[in-house]
C-alpha positions as CSV (number, residue, x, y, z in Angstrom):
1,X,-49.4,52.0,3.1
2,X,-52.6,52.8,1.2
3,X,-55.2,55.4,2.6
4,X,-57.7,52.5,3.0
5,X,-55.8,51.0,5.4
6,X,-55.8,54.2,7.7
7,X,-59.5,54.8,7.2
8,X,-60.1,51.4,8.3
9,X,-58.4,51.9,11.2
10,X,-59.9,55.1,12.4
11,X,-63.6,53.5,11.5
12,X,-62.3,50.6,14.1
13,X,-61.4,53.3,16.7
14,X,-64.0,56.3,16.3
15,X,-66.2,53.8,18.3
16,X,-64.3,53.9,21.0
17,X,-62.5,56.7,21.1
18,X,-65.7,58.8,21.1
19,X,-66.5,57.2,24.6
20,X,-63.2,58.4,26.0
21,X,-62.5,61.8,27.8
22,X,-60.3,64.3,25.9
23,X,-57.6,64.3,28.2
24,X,-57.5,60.9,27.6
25,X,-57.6,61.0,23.6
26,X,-54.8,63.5,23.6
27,X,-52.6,60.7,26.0
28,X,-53.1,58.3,23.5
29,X,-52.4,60.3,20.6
30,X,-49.1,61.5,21.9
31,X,-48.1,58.0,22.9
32,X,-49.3,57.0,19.2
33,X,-47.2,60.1,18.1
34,X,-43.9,59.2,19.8
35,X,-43.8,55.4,18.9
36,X,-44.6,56.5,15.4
37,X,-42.0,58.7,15.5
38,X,-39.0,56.6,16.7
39,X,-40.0,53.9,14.4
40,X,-39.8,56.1,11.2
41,X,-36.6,57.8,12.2
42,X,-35.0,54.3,12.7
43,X,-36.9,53.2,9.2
44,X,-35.5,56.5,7.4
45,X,-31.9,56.4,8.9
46,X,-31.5,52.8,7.9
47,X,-32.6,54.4,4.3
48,X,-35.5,52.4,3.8
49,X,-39.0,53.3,2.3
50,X,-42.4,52.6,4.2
51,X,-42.8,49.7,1.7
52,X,-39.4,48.2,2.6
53,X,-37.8,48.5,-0.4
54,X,-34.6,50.9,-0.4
55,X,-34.1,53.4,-1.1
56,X,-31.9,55.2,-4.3
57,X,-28.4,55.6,-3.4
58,X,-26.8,58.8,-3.1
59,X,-24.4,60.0,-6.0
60,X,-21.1,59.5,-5.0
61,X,-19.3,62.2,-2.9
62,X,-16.0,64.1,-3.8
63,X,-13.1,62.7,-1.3
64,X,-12.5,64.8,1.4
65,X,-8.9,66.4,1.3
66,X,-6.6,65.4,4.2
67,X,-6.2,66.8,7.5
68,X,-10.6,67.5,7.3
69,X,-11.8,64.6,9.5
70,X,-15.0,64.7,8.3
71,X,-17.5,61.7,8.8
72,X,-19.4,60.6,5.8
73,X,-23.0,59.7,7.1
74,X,-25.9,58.2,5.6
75,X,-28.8,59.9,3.9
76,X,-30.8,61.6,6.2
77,X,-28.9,60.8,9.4
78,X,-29.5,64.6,11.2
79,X,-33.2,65.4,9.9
80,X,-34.4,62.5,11.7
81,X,-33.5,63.8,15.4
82,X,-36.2,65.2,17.9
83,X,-35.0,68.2,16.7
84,X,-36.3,67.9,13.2
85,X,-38.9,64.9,13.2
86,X,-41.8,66.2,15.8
87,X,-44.4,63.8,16.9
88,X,-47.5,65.8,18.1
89,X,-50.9,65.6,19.4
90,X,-54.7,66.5,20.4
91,X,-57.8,65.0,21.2
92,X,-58.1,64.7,17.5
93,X,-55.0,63.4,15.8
94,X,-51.4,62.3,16.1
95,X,-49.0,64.3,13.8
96,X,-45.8,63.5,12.8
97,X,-43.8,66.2,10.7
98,X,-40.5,67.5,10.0
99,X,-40.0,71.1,10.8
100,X,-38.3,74.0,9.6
101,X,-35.3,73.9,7.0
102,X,-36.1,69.9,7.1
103,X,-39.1,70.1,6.3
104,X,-38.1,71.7,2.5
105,X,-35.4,69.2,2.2
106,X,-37.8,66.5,3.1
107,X,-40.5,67.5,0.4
108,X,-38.0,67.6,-2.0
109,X,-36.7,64.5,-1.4
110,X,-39.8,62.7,-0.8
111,X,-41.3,63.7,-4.1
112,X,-38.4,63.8,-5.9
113,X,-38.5,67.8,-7.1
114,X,-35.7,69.8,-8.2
115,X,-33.9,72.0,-6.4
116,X,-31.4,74.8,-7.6
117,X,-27.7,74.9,-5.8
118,X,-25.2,77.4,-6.3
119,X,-26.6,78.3,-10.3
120,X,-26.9,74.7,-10.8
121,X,-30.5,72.6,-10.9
122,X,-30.4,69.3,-9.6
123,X,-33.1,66.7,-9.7
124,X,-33.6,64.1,-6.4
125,X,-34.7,60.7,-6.8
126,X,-38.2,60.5,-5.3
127,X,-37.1,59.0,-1.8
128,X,-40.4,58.2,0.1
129,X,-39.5,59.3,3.9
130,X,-42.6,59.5,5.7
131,X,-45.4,56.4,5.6
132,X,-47.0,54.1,7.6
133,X,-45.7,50.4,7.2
134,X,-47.6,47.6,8.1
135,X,-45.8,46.7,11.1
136,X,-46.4,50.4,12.4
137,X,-49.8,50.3,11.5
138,X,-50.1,47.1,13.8
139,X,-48.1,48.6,16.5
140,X,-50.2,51.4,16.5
141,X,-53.7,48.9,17.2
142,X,-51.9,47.5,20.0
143,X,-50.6,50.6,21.4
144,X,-54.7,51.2,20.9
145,X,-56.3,48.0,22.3
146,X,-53.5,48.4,25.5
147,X,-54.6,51.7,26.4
148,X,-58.3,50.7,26.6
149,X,-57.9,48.0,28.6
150,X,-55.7,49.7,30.6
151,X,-58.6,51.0,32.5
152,X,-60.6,47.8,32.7
């Protein structure tokens, strides 16, 4: 989703989130922060991009050897848990990031950088993981106009 679309909403909201207390702002903000966060964990484990196009497919993977029992997963299955996808929040913003080792792994991916592996450099696909989609950005003015008139 494009910046302008962001700025647009926070010049909708400043209005009215000035008139709120900041106990208040902070609820809001982690509300905002956790919906966000469970919808782009279930966007990025279905391996889709914030523009909803997919995204590039994983090289293929040597078989596993008998007797391992190994699952294959999907891209990006663990680094979307609560563990490593945080959703955060003040009076001010709502902030969701991955953290530790994720968050390298993440950057990598998401800008498509190169990474050395054992002696050996490998460039990633640029996979875009975190971005607001329309549908979140929607969500989010709901989540908004609920909590105001909440207290009407």
């Amino acid at each position: 989703m494009a910046t302008d679309d962001l700025s647009r909403l926070s010049q909708w909201a400043d209005g009215l989130l000035a008139s709120m207390e900041p106990a208040a702002r902070r609820q809001l903000a982690g509300e905002m922060a956790r919906t966000l966060r469970a919808s782009q964990a279930s966007r990025i484990r279905t391996n889709v991009q914030p523009d909803g196009s997919p995204m590039s497919q994983r090289k293929p993977q040597p078989k596993l050897k008998k007797g391992r029992g190994r699952l294959r997963r999907k891209m990006f299955f663990k680094i979307t848990s609560k563990t490593w996808l945080k959703a955060n929040a003040s009076p001010s913003q709502a902030v969701v990031e991955f953290v530790g080792t994720a968050n390298r792994l993440a950057t990598i991916h998401h800008h498509g950088l190169k990474e050395r592996i054992n002696g050996r450099e490998i460039r990633y696909p640029a996979r875009e993981l975190l971005g607001i989609t329309e549908q979140e950005r929607d969500l989010l003015e709901n989540i908004l106009l609920t909590h105001l008139t909440k207290g009407l």
